[in-house]
C-alpha positions as CSV (number, residue, x, y, z in Angstrom):
1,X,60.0,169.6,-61.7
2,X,61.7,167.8,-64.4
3,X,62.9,169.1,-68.0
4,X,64.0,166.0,-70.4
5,X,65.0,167.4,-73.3
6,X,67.2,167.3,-76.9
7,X,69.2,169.2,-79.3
8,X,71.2,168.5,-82.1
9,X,75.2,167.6,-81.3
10,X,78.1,169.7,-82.7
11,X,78.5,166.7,-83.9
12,X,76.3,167.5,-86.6
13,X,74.8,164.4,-86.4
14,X,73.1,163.2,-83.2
15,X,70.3,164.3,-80.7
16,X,72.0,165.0,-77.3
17,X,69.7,164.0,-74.3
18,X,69.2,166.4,-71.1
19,X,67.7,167.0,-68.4
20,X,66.9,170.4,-66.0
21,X,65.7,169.3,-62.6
22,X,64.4,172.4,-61.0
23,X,63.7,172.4,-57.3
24,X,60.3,173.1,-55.7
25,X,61.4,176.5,-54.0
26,X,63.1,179.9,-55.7
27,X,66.3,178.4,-56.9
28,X,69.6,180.1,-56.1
29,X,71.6,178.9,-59.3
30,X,72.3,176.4,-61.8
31,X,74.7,173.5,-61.7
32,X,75.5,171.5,-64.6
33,X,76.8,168.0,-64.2
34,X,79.3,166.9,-66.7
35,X,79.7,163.3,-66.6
36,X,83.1,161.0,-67.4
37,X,84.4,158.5,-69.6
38,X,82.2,155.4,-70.4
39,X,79.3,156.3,-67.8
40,X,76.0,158.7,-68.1
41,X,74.3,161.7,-65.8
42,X,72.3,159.6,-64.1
43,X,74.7,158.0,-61.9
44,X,74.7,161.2,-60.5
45,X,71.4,161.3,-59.3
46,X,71.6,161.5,-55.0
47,X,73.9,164.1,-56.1
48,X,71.3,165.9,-58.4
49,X,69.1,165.7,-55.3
50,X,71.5,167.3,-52.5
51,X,72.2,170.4,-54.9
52,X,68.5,170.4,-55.5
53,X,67.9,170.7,-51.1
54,X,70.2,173.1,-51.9
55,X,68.1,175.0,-53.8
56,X,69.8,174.6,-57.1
57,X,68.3,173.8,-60.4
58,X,70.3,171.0,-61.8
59,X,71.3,170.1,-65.7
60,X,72.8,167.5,-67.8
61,X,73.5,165.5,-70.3
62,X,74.4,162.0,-71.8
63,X,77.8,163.0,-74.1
64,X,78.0,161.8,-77.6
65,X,78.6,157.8,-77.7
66,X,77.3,157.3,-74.6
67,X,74.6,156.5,-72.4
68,X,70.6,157.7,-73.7
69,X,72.2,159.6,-76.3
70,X,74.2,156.5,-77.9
71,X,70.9,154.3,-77.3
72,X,68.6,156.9,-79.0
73,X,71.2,157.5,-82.1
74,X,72.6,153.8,-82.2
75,X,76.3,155.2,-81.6
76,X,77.8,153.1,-78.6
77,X,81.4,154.6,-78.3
78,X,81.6,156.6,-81.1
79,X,81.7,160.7,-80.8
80,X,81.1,161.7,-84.7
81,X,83.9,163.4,-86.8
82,X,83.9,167.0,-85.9
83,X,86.9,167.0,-83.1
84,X,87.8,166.7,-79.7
85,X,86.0,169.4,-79.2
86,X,82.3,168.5,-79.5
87,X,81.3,167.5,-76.1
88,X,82.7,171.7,-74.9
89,X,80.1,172.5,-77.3
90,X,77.8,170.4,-76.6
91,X,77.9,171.6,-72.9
92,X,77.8,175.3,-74.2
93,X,74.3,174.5,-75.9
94,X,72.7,172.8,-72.9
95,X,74.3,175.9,-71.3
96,X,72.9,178.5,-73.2
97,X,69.1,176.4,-73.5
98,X,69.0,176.6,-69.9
99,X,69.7,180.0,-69.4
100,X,67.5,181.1,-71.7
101,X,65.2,179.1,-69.7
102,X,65.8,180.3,-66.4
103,X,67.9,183.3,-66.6
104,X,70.1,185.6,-64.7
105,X,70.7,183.2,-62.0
106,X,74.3,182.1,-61.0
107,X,76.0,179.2,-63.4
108,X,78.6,176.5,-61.6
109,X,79.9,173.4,-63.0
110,X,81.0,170.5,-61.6
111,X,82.6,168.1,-63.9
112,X,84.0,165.1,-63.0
113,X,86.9,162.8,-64.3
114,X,86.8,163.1,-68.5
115,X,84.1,165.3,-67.5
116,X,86.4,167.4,-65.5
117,X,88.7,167.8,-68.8
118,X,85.5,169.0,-70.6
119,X,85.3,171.7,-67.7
120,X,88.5,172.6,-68.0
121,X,88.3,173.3,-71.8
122,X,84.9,174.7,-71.0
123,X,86.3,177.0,-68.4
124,X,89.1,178.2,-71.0
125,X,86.7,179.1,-74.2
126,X,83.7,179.7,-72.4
127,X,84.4,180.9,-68.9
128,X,83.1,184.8,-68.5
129,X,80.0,184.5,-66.7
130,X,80.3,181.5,-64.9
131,X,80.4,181.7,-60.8
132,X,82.2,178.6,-59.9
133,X,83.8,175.5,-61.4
134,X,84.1,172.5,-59.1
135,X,86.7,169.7,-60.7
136,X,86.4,165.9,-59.4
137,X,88.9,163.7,-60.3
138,X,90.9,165.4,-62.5
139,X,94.4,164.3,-64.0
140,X,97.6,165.6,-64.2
141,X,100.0,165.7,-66.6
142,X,101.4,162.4,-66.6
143,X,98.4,160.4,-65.4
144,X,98.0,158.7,-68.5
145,X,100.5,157.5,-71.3
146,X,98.6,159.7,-73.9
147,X,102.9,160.4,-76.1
148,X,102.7,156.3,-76.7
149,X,99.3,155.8,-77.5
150,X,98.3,158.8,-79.8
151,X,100.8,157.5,-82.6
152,X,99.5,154.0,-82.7
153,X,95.8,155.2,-82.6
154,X,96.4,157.5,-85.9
155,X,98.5,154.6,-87.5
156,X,95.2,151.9,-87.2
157,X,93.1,155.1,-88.2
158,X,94.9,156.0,-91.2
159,X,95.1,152.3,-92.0
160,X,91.8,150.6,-90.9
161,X,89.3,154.0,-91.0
162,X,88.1,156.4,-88.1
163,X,85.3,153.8,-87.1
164,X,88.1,151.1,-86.1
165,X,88.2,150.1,-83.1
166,X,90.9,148.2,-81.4
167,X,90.8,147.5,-77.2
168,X,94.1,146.8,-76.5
169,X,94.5,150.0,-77.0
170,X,92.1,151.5,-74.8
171,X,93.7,149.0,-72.6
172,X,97.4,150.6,-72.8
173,X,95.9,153.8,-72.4
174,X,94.1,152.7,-69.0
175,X,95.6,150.0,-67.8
176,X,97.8,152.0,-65.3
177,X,94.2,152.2,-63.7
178,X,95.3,148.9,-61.7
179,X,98.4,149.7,-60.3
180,X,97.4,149.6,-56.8
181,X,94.2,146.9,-57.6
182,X,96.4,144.1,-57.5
183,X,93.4,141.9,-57.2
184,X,90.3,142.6,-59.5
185,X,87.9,140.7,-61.7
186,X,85.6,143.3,-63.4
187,X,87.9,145.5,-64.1
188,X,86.6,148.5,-63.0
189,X,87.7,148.4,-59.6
190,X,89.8,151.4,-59.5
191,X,86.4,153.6,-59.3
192,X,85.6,153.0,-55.8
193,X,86.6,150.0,-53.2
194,X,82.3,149.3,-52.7
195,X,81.9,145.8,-54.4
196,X,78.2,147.6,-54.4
197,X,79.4,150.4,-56.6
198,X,81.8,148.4,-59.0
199,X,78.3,145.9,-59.3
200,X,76.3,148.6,-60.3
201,X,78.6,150.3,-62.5
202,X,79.2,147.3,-64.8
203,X,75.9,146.0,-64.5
204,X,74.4,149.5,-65.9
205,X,72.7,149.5,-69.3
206,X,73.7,153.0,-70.2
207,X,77.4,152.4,-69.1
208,X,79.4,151.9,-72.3
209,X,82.4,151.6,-70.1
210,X,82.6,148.3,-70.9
211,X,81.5,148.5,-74.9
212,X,83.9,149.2,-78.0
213,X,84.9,152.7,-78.3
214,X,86.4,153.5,-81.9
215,X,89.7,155.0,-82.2
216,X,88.9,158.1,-84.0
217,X,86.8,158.6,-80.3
218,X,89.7,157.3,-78.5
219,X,92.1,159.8,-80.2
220,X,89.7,162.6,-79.2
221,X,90.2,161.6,-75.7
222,X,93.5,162.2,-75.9
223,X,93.7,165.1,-78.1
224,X,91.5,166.6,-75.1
225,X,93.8,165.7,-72.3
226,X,96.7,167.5,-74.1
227,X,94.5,170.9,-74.9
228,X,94.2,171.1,-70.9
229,X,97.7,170.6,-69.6
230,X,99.9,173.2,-68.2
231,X,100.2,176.8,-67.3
232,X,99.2,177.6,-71.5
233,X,95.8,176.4,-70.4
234,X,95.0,178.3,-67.2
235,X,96.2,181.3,-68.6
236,X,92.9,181.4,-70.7
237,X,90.5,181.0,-67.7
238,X,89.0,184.5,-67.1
239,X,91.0,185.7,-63.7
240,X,88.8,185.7,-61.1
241,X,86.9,182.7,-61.7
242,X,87.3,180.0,-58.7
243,X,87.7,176.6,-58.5
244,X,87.0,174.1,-55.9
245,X,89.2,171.0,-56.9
246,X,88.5,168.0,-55.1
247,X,89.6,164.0,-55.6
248,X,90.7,161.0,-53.1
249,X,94.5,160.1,-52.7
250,X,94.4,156.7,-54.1
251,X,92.3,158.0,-57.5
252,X,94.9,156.3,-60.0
253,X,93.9,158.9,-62.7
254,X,95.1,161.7,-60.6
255,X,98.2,160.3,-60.3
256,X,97.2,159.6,-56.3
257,X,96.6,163.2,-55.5
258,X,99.6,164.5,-57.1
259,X,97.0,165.6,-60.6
260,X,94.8,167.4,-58.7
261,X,97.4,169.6,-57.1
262,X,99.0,170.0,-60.6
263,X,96.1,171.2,-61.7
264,X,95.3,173.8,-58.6
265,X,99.0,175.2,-58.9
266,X,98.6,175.9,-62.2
267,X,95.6,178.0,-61.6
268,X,97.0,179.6,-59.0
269,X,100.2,180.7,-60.9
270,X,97.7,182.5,-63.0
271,X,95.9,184.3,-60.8
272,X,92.6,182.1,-60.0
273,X,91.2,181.4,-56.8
274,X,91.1,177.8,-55.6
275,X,90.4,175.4,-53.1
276,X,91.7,172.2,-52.8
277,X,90.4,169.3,-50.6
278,X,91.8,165.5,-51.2
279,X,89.9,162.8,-49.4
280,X,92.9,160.5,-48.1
281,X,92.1,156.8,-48.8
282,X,90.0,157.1,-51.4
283,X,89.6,156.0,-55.2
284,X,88.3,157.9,-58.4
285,X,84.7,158.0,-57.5
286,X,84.8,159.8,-54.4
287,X,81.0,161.0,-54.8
288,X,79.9,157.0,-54.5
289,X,81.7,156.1,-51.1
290,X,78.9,155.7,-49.0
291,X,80.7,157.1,-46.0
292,X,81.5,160.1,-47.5
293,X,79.5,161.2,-50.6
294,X,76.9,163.4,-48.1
295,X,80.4,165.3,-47.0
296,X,81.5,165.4,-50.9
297,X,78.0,167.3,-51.7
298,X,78.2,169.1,-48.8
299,X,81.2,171.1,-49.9
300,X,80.6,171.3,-52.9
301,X,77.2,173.2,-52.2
302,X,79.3,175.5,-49.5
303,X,81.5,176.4,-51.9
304,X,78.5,177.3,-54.2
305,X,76.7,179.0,-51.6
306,X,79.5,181.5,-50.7
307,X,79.8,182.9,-53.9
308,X,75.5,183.1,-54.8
309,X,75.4,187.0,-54.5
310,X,78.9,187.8,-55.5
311,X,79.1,187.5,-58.9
């Protein structure tokens, strides 16, 4: 069965689009996708289906600025004016409309790359009564030069407006992306190494990836990076709650591995259980390597599975 549904942003001014996916059997829990930079929920869909076998009702959402929810409210790549924080709150509403809807059952997250970040906030302000938080593809604290780029995206704001938009920016900010892509054309080859995948990613009509993203938007990115850094930011994740962090060693915005373990440690040092599993040899999108995205679900619904009934 198959929820598609709206609410209105924290934002204040667009119509989010969801979807609940409910399997076709008494459902153990909920997982809610959070997607990443540029992209959309539904290129998550074999994914939705495994954790649906599973027996798992699955959510999501389109963020602000991108995918359905940019079509439907004409905002390609820009996220409003009410903070870095909107998407968090935007996942607490879809949160809180699908418990109501089915309650009482276990809640994970999986979030992955920006969408891991939103989970990590999420986890900090919103974390008591979750079971679970699976991370894919997080960064560490030096994956991305966020010190030089924040001071020239508020100078273009303060001079050119919030709804400015300038690439070479976006560029600076990413373009470390490459470092081990000596050869690429699309430019989006750091994702994955399947010519399939990096086809289908920037051939995608609700991929905004590749569409102007304003720098009040781009700033936001940034500003949510920084909230999530350090042992400041675990230390607000209710103790107790685990994690299952998971990315491929050659993922340039985990710094090759080295983010994702950052990350762990820090949760660790404050108390929080974790697992840890990096997939040597491969890039960001670990979930779309065809030899290995089954084994990616896989754990990700073991690790869900041992803690249904423990809560």
């Amino acid at each position: 069965m198959l929820h598609e549904i709206s609410f209105v942003s924290s934002n204040e001014r667009d119509q989010i689009q969801a979807w609940i996916y409910v399997p076709a059997a008494k459902p153990k829990g909920v997982v809610q996708i959070i997607h990443g930079f540029g992209e959309h929920s539904r290129r998550y869909f074999h994914m939705i289906v495994g954790f649906l076998e599973a027996g798992y009702i699955v959510t999501a959402n389109d963020h602000v600025g991108h995918g359905k929810t940019a079509i439907v409210n004409n905002s390609w790549g820009n996220w409003g004016y009410q903070g870095f924080q909107t998407m968090t709150e935007d996942e607490h509403r879809l949160r809180l409309l699908v418990s109501e809807k089915y309650p009482g059952l276990p809640y994970f997250i999986y979030g992955h790359s920006m969408g891991s970040i939103i989970a990590r906030a999420y986890a900090a302000k919103y974390g008591n009564g979750l079971t679970g938080i699976t991370l894919c593809g997080t960064l560490g604290s030096d994956s991305l030069p966020t010190a030089l780029v924040k001071p020239k995206l508020q100078a273009v704001i303060e001079a050119n407006g919030p709804d400015s938009a300038n690439p070479e920016l976006v560029g600076e900010l990413l373009g470390g992306m490459f470092s081990r892509c000596p050869d690429f054309s699309i430019g989006n080859e750091w994702i994955c190494a399947d010519p399939y995948v990096q086809a289908d990613h920037a051939a995608d009509p609700f991929d905004a990836f590749t569409k102007p993203i304003t720098n009040l938007s781009v700033l936001y990115f940034i500003e949510m990076i920084e909230d999530v850094m350090g042992r400041a930011w675990a230390e607000k994740i209710p103790v107790g709650l685990p994690f299952y962090n998971i990315a491929g060693d050659q993922d340039p915005v985990g710094s090759f591995g080295k983010g994702v373990y950052e990350c762990s440690n820090w949760l660790v040092e404050t108390g929080h259980p974790v697992v840890t599993k990096v997939y040597s040899g491969y890039r960001h999108e670990i979930h779309n390597y065809k030899a290995i995205k089954n084994e990616v679900v896989a754990g990700i619904v073991s690790f869900m599975d041992s803690l249904v009934g423990k809560e």
